[in-house]
Each structure stands twice: as C-alpha cells, then as structure tokens.
C-alpha positions as CSV (number, residue, x, y, z in Angstrom):
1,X,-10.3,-18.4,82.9
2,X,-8.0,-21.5,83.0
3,X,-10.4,-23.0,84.7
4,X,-13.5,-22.8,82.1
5,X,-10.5,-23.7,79.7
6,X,-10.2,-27.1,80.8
7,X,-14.1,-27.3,81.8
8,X,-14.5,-26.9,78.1
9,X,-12.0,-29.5,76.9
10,X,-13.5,-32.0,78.7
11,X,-17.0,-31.2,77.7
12,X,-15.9,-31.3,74.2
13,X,-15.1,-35.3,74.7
14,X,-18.0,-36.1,76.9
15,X,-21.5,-36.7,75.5
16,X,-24.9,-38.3,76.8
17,X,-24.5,-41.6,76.4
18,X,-23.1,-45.0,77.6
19,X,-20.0,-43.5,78.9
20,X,-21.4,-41.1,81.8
21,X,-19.6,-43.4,84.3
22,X,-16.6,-43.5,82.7
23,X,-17.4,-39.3,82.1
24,X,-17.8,-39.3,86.2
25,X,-14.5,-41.0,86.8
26,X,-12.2,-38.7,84.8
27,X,-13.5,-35.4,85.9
28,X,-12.7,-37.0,89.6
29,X,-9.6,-38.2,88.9
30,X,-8.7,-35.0,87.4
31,X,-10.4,-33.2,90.3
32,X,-8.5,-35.3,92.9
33,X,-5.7,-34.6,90.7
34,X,-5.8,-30.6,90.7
35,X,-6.3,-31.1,94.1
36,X,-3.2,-32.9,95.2
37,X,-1.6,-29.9,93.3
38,X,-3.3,-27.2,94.9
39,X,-2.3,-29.1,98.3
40,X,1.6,-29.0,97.1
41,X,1.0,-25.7,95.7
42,X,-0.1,-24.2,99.6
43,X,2.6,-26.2,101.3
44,X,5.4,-24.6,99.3
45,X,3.4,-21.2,100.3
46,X,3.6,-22.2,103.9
47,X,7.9,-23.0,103.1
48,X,8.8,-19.9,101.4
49,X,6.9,-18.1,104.3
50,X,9.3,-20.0,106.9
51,X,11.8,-19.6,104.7
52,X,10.8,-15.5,104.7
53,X,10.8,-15.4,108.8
54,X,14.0,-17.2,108.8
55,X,15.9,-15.0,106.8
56,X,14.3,-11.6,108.1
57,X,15.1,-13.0,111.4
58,X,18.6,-13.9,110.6
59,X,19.7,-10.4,109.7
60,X,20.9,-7.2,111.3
61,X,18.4,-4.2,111.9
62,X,19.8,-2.6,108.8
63,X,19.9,-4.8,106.7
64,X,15.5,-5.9,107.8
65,X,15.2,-2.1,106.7
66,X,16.7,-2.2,103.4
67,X,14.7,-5.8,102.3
68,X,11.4,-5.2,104.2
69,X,9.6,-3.5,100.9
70,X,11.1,-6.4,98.8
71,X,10.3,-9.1,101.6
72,X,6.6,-7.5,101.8
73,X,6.0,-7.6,98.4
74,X,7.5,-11.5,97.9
75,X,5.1,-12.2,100.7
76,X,2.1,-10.1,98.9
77,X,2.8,-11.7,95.6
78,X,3.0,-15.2,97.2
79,X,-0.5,-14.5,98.8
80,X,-2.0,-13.6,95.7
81,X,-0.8,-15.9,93.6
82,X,-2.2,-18.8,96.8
83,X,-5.5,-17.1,96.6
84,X,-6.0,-17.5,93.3
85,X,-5.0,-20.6,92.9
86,X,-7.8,-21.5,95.8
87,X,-10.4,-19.3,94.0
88,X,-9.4,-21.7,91.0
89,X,-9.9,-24.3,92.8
90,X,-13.0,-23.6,94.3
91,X,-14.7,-23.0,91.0
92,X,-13.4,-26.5,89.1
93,X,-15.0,-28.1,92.3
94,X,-18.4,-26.2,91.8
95,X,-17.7,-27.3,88.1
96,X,-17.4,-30.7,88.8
97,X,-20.8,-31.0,90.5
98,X,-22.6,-29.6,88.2
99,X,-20.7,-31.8,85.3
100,X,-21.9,-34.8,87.3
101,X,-25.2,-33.4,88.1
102,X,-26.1,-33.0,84.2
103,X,-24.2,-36.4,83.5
104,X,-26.2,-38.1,85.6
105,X,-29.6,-36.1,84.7
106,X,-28.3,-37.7,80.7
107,X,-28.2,-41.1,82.0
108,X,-31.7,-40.7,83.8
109,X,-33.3,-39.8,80.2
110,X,-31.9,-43.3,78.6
C-alpha cells in the first residue's frame, strides 16, 4: 500500500516528454535512497536480536521463564515488521523497472 502510495506521487509529476532522464534519475535516487534505509532498517533487526540473546542469556533460569512469551513475541514482531519492510522493498524495485521501462518506451516514440 505505501508503496503504490509513493509510486503514484511520482507518476503524478512525471510525464512523456523531455524530462525522462531527469524522470530516470529521481526514481533511482529515491530507489537507492529507500534502499539505504531498508539496509539500516535490517541492521537495527540484527542489534535488537543481539541485544535479545544478550539479555536472555544474562538472566537466571527463572527469570528466562517469566520473559520468554514477551521476548518471543518482541522477536516475532521484529521479524514481521523486517519482512515487510523487504516485501516493500521488493515491490518499489519491480516498480522502478517497470517506471523506467515505460519512460524509456515514451522517449522511443519522440
């Protein structure tokens, strides 16, 4: 959804004409862009799972009882929240390519 969101935007300011290249260049800088982010986004997944280990580790037997149905669900709700960011990801990518593929079909009929 937040995806066709922004797709949408940018279509909205791009049209057939002398500024395809210019088109091209945005959607990958925003591209490269959301990708640097996604990149961020996965290494402070991989932290908070160190960060998880550490602290189960670091406690008493006990104590791992009583937080291992919290811990678990952190650690489910971090995964989900990581796969959909990629899933996200995945689709502004397939987005992209086809942006550039009917930019440059545009730019072919001048």
């Amino acid at each position: 959804m937040i995806c066709f969101f922004l797709i949408f935007s940018f279509l909205n300011h791009f049209t057939c004409a002398n500024e395809n290249s210019e088109s091209i260049e945005v959607l990958d800088q925003f591209l490269e862009e959301t990708s640097k982010k996604i990149e961020e986004l996965n290494q402070v997944d991989q932290q908070i799972e160190v960060m998880v280990e550490n602290i189960f580790r670091s406690t008493s037997f006990i104590e791992q009882n009583q937080m291992k149905q919290p811990l678990k669900d952190l650690i489910d709700q971090r995964k989900q929240i990581s796969n959909f960011l990629n899933e996200e990801h995945l689709k502004l990518l397939n987005t992209n390519k086809l942006i550039v593929t009917i930019l440059n079909w545009c730019t072919e009929d001048d």
